[in-house]
C-alpha positions as CSV (number, residue, x, y, z in Angstrom):
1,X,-136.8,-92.9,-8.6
2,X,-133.0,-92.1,-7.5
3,X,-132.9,-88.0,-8.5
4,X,-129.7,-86.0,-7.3
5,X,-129.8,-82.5,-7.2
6,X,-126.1,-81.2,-8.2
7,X,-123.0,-81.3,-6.1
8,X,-125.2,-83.7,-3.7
9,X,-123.5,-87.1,-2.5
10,X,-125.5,-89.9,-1.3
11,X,-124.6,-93.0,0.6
12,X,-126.3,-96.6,-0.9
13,X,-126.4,-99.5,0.3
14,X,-124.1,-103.3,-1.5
15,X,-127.8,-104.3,-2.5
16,X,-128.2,-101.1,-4.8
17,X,-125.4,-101.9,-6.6
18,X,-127.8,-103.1,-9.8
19,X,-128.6,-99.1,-9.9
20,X,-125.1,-98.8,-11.8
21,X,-125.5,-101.4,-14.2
22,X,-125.3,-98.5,-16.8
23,X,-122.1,-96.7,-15.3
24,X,-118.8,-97.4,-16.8
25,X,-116.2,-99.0,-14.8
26,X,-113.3,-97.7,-14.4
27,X,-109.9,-99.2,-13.9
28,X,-108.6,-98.0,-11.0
29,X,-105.2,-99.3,-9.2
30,X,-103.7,-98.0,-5.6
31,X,-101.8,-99.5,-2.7
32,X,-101.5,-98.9,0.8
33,X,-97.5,-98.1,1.1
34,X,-97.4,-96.1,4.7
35,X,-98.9,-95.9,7.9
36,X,-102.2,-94.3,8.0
37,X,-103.0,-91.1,9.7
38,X,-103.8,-91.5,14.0
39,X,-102.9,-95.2,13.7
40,X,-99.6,-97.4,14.5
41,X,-96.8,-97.7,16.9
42,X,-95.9,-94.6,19.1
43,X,-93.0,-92.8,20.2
44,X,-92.5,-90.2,22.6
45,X,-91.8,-87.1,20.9
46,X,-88.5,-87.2,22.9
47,X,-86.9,-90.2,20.9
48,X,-84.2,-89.7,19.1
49,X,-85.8,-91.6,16.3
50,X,-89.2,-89.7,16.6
51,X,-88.7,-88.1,13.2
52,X,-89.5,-90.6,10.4
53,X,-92.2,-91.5,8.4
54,X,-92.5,-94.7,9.8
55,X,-94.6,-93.8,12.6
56,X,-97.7,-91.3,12.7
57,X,-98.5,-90.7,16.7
58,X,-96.3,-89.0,19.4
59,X,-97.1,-89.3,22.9
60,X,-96.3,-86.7,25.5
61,X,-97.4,-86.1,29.5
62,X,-98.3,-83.3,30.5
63,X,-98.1,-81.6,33.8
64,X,-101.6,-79.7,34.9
65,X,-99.0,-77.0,36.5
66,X,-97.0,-76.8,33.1
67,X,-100.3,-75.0,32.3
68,X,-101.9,-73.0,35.1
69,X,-100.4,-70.7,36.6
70,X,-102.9,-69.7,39.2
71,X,-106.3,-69.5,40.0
72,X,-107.6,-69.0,36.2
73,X,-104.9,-68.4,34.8
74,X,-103.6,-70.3,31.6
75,X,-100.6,-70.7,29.8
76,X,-100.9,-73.0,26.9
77,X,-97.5,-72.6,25.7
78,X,-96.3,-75.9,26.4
79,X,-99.2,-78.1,24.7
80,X,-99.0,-75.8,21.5
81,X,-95.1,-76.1,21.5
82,X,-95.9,-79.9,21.7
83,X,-98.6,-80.0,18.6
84,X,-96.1,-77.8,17.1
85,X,-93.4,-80.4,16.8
86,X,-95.3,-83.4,16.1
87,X,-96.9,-81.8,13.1
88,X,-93.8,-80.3,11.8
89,X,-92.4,-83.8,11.3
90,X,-96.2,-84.7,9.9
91,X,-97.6,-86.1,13.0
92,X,-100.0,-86.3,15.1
93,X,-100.2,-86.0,19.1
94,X,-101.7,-88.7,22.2
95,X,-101.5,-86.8,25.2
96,X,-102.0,-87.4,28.7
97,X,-102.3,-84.5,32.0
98,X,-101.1,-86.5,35.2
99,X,-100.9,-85.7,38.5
100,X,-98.8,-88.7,39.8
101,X,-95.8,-90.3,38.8
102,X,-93.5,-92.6,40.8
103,X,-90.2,-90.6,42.2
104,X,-91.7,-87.0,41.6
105,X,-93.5,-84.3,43.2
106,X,-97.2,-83.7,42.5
107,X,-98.2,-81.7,39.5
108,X,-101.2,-79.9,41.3
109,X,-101.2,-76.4,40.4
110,X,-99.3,-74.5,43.0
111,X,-102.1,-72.4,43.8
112,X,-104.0,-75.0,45.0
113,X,-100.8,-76.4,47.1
114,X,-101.1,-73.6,49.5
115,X,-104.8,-73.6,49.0
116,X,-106.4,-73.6,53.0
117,X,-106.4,-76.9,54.3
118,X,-104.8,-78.8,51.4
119,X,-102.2,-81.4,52.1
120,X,-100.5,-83.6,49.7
121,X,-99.3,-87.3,51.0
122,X,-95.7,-88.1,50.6
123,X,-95.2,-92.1,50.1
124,X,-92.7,-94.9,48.7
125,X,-94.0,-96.3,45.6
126,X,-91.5,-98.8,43.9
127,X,-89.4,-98.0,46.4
128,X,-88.9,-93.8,45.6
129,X,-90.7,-91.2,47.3
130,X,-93.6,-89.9,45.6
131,X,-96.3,-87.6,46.6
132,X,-99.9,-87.6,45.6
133,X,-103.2,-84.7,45.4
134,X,-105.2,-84.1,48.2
135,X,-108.5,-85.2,46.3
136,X,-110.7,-83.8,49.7
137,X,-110.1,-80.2,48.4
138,X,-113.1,-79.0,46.8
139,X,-110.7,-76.3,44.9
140,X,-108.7,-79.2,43.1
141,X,-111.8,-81.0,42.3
142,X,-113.4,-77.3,40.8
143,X,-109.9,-77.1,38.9
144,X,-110.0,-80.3,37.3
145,X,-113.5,-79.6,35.6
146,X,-112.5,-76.0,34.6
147,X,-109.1,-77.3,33.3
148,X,-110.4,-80.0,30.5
149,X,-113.2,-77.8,30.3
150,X,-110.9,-75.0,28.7
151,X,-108.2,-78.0,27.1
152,X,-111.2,-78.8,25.1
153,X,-112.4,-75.4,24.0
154,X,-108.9,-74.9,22.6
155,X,-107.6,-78.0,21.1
156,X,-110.7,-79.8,20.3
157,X,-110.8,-79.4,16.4
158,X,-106.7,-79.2,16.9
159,X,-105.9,-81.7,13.9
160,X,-102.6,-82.4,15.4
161,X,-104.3,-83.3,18.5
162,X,-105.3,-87.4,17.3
163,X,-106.1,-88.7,20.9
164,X,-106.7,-87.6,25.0
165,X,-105.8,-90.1,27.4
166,X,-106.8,-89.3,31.3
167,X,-107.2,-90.6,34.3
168,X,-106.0,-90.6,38.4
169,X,-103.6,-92.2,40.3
170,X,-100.0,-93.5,39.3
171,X,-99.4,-92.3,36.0
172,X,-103.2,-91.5,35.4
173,X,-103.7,-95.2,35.0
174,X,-106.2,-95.6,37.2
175,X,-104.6,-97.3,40.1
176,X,-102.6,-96.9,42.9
177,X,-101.3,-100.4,43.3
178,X,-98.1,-99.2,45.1
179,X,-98.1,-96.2,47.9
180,X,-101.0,-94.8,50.2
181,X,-104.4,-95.7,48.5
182,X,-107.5,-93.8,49.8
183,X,-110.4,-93.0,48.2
184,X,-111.9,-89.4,48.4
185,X,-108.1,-88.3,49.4
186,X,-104.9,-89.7,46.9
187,X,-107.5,-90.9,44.7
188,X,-110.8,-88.7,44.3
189,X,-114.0,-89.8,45.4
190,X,-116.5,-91.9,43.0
191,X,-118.8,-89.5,43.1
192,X,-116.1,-86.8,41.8
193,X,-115.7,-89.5,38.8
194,X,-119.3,-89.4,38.0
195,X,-118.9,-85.7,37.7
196,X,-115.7,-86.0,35.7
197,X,-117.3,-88.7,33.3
198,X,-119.9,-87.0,32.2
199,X,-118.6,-83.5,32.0
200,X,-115.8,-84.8,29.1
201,X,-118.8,-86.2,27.6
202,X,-120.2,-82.5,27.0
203,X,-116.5,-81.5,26.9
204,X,-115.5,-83.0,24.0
205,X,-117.1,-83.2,20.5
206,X,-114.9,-83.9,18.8
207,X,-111.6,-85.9,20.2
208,X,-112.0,-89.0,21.7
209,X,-110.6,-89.2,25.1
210,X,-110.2,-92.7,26.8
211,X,-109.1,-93.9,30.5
212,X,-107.2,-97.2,31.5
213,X,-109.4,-100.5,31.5
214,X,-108.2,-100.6,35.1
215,X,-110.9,-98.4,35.1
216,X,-113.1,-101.4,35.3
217,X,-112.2,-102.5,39.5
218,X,-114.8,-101.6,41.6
219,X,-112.7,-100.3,44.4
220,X,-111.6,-97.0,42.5
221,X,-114.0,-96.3,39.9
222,X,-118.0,-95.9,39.3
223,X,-118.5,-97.8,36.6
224,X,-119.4,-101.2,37.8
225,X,-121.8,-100.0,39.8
226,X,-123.6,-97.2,37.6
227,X,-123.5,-98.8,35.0
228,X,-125.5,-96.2,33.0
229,X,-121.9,-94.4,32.9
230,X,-120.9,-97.1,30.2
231,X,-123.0,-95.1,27.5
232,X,-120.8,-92.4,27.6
233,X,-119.0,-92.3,24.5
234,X,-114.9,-92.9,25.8
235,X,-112.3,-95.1,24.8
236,X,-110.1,-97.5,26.8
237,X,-106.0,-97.9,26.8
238,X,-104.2,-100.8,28.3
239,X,-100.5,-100.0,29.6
240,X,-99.7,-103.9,30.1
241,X,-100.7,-105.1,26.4
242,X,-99.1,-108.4,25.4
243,X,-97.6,-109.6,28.9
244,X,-97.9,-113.8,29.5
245,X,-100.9,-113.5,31.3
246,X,-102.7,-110.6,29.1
247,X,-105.7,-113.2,28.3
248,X,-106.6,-113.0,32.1
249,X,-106.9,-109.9,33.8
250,X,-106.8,-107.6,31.2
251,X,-108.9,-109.2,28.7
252,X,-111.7,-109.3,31.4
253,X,-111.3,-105.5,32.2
254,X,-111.5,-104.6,28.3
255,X,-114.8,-107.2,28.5
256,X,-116.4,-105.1,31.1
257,X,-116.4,-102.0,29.3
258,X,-118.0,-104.1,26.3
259,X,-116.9,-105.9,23.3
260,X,-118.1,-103.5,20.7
261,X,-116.8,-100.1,22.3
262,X,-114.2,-99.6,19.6
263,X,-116.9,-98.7,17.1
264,X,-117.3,-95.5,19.2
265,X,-113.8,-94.9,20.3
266,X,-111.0,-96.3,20.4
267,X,-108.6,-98.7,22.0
268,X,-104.9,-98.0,22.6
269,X,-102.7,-98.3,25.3
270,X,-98.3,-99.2,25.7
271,X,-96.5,-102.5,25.4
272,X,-96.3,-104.1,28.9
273,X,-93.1,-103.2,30.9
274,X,-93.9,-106.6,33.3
275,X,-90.5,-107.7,31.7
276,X,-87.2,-106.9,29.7
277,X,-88.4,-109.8,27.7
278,X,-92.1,-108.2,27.2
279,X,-90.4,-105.1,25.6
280,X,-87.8,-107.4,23.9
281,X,-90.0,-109.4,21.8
282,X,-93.8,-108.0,21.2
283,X,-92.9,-107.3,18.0
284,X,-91.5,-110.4,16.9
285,X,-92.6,-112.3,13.9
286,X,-93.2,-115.3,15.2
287,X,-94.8,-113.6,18.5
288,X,-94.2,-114.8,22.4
289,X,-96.1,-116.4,25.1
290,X,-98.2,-118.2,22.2
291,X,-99.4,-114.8,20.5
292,X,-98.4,-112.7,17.6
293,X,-98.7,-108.9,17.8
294,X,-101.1,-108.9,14.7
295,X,-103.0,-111.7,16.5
296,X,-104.0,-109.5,19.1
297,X,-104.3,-105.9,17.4
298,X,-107.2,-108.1,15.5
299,X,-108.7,-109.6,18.5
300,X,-108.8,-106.3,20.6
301,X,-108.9,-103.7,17.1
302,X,-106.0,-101.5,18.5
303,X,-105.8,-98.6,17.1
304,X,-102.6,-97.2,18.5
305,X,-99.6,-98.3,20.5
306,X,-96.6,-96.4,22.5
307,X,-93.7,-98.5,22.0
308,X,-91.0,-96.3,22.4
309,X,-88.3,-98.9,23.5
310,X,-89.0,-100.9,20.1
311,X,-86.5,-99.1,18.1
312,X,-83.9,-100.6,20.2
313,X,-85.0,-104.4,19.6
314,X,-86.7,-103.9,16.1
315,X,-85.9,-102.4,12.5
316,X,-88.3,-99.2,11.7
317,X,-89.4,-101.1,8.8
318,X,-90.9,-103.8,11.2
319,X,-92.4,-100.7,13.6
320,X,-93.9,-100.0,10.2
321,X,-94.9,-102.9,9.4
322,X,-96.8,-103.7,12.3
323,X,-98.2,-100.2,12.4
324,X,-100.2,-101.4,9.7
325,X,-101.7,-104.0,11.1
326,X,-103.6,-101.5,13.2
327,X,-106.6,-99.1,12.9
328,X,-108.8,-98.7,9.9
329,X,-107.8,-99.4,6.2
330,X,-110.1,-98.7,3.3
331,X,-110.6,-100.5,0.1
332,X,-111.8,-99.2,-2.9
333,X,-113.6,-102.6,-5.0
334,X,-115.5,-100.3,-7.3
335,X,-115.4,-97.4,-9.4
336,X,-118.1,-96.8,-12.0
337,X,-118.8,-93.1,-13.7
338,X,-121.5,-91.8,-15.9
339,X,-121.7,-88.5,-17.3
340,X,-121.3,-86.2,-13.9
341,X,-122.2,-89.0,-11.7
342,X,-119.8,-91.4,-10.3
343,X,-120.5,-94.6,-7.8
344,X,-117.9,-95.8,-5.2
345,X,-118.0,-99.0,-3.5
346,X,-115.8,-98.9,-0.3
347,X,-114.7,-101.4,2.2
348,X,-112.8,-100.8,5.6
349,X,-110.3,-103.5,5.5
350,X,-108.8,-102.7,9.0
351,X,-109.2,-103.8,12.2
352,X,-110.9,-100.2,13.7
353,X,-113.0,-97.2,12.1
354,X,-111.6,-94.4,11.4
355,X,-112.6,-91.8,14.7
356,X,-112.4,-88.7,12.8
357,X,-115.2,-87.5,9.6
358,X,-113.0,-88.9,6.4
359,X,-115.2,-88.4,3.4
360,X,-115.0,-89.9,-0.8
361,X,-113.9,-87.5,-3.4
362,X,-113.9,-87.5,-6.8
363,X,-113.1,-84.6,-8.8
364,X,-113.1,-82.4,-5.4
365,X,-116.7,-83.4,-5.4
366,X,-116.7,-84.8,-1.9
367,X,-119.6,-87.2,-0.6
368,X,-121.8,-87.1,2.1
369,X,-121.2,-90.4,3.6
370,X,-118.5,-89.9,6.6
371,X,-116.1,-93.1,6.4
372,X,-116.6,-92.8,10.4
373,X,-119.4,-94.9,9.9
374,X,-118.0,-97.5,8.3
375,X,-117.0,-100.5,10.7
376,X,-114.6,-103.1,9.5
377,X,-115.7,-105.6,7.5
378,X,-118.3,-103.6,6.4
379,X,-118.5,-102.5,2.7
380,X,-120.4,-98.7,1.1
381,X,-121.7,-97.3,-2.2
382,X,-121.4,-94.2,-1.9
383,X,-122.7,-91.6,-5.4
384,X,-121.2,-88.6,-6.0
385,X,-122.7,-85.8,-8.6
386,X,-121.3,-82.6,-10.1
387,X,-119.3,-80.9,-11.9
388,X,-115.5,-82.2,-11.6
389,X,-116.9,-85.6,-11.4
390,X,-115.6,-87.8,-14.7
391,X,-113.6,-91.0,-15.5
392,X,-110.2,-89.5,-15.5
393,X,-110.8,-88.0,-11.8
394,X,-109.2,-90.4,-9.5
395,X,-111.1,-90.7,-6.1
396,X,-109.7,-89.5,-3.0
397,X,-110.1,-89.7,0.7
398,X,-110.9,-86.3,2.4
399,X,-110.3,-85.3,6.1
400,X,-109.8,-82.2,7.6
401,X,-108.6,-84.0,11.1
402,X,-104.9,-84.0,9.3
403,X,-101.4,-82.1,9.4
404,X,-99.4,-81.2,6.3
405,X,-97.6,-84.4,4.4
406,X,-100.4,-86.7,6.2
407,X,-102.7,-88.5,3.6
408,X,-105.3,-91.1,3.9
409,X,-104.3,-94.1,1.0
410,X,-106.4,-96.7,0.2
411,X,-106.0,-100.0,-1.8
412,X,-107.3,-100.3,-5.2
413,X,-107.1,-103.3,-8.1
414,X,-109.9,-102.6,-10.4
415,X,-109.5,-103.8,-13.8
């Protein structure tokens, strides 16, 4: 026998739906109209066109030396002034710390550049001089740990923090496919990696935090050969999606780090820059090299994008547009009340979970059942009981992971 004790929500299961025989139904109609929260397209928070409501995500790098200003010392001034902005225009942040970038001096802190026997490597990569970490310096390595160590005792419950990106090399994408390439010295050690992995894991509990699928080559990282390192929970981006030859390389590195690893984090990345013509038309209706954009946010279940050269080749309303084709999307196909008890039925609709605790509300009675749970595809009765609770109370999606004007919508026909 079902009893619930008041203001307790449970989650049932599609087969226990004859338990509500006697509940009323209740008419209930909604639409999706926007983007939903930590999904979409996404623009540096630089563009000109950044503030509009048809995008939800703003990407930034950040430079570890932005940030630390000596041994120990912290300044977080620049990441706050970044959360800052994104959530006064009601969104939400993907950030990335990188050491590397083609044409520009290292970002190592400059303690540690005139640390005893450190020595950066000057280089040509894509033809400009660029200059990468010393990786041998046990300091550095000691300074990476304590750095995300302290990022994520500061930011990880941030709600305007949606995503972490990381990585080494060029760009933190894990390669360096152009310029001096050594293992243990531009790029750090495999055994540093290990370390790395698995102290974000204890890190972060909160935000996801993913690395590059070119993660998944044996020469610079861990993985294929430990494989064990797979269980850790992180997520993957791709900064080449949608090129001609996508279905090759990169579809075998996103294989390797397994089919089903978007139910535990999730999978982003940046339009590929391979061409003009890449940038030019992966948003196109009818698609190019055979593909549409939809096509593939379904095959892959993207969750987020940077596209910032897209305003200059598409409208904003087809940014939008395809910014809904990504992520989760809930469906609410029943709604039944009785007295102070009231039974949802919810389906995500999307292409991804949701990566952040979203709960079911009815009359600010929220449920127990976290909507992270729900994959897509997949359908949930969840009961809710006490006081509030009553026909007129239209149901709502709760989540604390948001930033003023940010709301999570859901569709609804329910005669």
């Amino acid at each position: 026998m079902y009893i619930a004790a008041l203001f307790a929500a449970f989650a049932c299961t599609p087969a226990e739906q004859g338990e509500y025989a006697d509940f009323e139904r209740v008419p209930l109609q909604s639409e999706i109209k926007n983007v939903q929260p930590m999904t979409g397209i996404v623009l540096w928070n630089t563009h000109s066109k950044v503030n509009t409501d048809k995008v939800q995500l703003e990407y930034s790098y950040m430079l570890y030396n932005d940030v630390c200003k000596g041994q120990g010392v912290y300044d977080w001034t620049p990441m706050d002034r970044l959360l800052e902005q994104a959530a006064s225009r009601g969104h939400q942040v993907v950030v990335r710390f990188r050491y590397t970038y083609v044409g520009k001096e290292c970002a190592v802190p400059d303690y540690i550049k005139e640390w005893p026997g450190y020595e950066e490597m000057k280089g040509q990569s894509e033809g400009r001089t660029t200059y990468f970490p010393d990786w041998r310096c046990e300091e550095l390595q000691r300074f990476h740990l304590e750095f995300h160590q302290k990022f994520a005792e500061r930011y990880d419950k941030d709600p305007r923090l949606a995503f972490v990106q990381t990585g080494f090399g060029l760009w933190a994408e894990y390669h360096i496919y152009d310029g001096p390439c050594k293992i243990g010295r531009t790029f750090p050690s495999k055994e540093f990696q290990e370390t790395f992995f698995k102290a974000m894991q204890n890190y972060f509990k909160e935000t996801t935090w993913s690395i590059s699928i070119d993660a998944a080559d044996s020469f610079y990282s861990p993985l294929k050969a430990k494989k064990e390192l797979l269980d850790i929970p992180f997520g993957n981006f791709d900064d080449s999606f949608m090129h001609e030859t996508h279905h090759e390389y990169n579809r075998e590195c996103w294989m390797f780090f397994g089919e089903d690893r978007y139910k535990i984090a999730p999978r982003g990345g940046e339009f590929s820059y391979y061409s003009n013509y890449d940038q030019k038309h992966c948003l196109d209706v009818e698609g190019m090299y055979g593909r549409t954009f939809e096509s593939q946010v379904e095959e892959y279940h993207m969750t987020y994008i940077l596209g910032n050269d897209q305003p200059s080749y598409q409208t904003m309303d087809r940014i939008k547009e395809a910014s809904m084709s990504m992520g989760y999307k809930f469906e609410i196909k029943d709604f039944r009340v009785k007295g102070d008890e009231a039974a949802v039925l919810i389906a995500n609709i999307g292409v991804a979970p949701i990566y952040r605790d979203a709960y079911v509300s009815v009359g600010g009675v929220k449920g127990e059942y976290s909507l992270k749970k729900l994959m897509p595809g997949e359908e949930q009765w969840i009961r809710i009981q006490g006081k509030g609770v009553s026909a007129e109370a239209v149901p709502q999606i709760e989540c604390d992971h948001l930033v003023p004007g940010q709301k999570i919508e859901y569709k609804a026909d329910i005669e």
